[in-house]
N, C-alpha and C positions, 0 to 999 in steps of 0.2 A: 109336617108340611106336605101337602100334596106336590105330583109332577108338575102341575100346572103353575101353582106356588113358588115353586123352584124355578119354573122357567121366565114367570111375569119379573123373578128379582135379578136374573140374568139378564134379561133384555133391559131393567131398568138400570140396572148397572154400566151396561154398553152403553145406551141413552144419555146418560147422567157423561160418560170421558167424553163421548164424542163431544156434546154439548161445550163442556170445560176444554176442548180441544188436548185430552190429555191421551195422548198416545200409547205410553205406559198402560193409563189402565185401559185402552182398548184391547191392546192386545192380551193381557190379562186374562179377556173373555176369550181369548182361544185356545189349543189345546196348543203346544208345540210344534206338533207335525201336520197341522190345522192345513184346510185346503180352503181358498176360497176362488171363488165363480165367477169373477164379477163381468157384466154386461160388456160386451165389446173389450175382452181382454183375452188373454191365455187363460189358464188354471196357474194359480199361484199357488206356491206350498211353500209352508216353512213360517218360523216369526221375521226371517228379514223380507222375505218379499212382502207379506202382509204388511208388514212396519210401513214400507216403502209405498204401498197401495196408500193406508191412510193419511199417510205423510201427505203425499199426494192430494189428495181430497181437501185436507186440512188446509193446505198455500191453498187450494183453487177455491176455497170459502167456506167448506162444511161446516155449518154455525150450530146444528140440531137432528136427529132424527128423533124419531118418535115410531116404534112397535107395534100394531095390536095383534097380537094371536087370534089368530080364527081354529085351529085345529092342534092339539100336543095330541101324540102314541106312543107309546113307549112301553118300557119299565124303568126300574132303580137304575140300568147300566147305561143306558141308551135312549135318547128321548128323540123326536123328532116333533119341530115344531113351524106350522103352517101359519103363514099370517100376510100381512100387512104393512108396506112401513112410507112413513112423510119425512121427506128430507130437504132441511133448510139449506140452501147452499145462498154465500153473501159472496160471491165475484169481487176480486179488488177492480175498483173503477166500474161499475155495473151495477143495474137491477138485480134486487133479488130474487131466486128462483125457488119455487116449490115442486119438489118433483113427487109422484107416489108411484106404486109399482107392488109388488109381491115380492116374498122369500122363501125360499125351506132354508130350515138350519137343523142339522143334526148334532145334538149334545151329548157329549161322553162323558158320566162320572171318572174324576180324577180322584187319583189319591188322597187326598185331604178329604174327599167327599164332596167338591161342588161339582158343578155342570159347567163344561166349559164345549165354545164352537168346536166341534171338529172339521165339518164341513158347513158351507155357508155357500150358500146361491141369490143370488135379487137380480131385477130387474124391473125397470120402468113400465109404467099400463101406458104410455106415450110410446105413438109412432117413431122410429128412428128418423132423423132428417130424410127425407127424400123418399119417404116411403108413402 
C-alpha cells in the first residue's frame, strides 16, 4: 500500500467516527501525545483535551466532515498530509452550516504499524466575523 493509500484510509476513518459522532474512534486517529491547532483556540495536547475539543464540536452539531488530500511527503515514519476539508455542522435549534477551509496533518507510524495524527492544524477559507 502506498503513503498516499495509508493516509486516504486514515482520513477515511476519521470521516467515517466523526460522521457516526463516535468519539472513541476519533481520537483513535491520534497519536497520544497528539497536538492539535484548532482555529481560535490555544494548542491542545494530550487525548483529554482533544477528547474534550471534539466533545465539544459534537454537542455544537458536527454531523460530517469530508478530507480531500491535495499534497502527502513523507516516508514509512512520518508522513505529512496537505489538503482540504468540508464540514457538516447541524446547530440544535438552527440552519445548517457548511464550512470548508484547509489543513496540515502530520502522521506518525505507531507501533502496531498504522499512521496515526500527531499534529493537526485546519482552518476556515471564510473571513472571521468582523473581518
Amino acid at each position: 500500500m502506498s503513503l498516499r493509500d495509508e493516509v486516504d484510509q486514515v482520513n477515511q476513518e476519521f470521516s467515517k467516527a466523526v460522521s457516526n459522532q463516535d468519539l472513541d474512534g476519533v481520537l483513535e486517529i491520534y497519536t497520544p501525545d497528539a497536538k492539535l491547532l484548532p482555529p481560535g483556540s490555544p494548542m491542545l495536547e494530550g487525548t483529554a483535551n482533544i477528547r474534550s475539543f471534539f466533545q465539544m464540536m459534537i454537542d455544537a452539531g458536527a454531523r460530517a466532515v469530508e478530507l480531500e488530500t491535495v499534497a502527502v511527503d513523507g516516508n514509512n515514519d512520518l508522513v505529512v498530509d496537505v489538503g482540504r476539508y468540508r464540514l457538516t455542522m447541524e446547530p440544535p435549534g438552527a440552519d445548517p452550516i457548511v464550512d470548508v477551509g484547509k489543513y496540515v496533518d502530520v502522521m506518525k507510524r505507531q507501533p502496531d504499524g498504522r499512521l496515526r495524527f500527531a499534529y493537526d492544524i485546519f482552518n476556515s477559507d471564510q473571513a472571521p466575523p468582523g473581518a
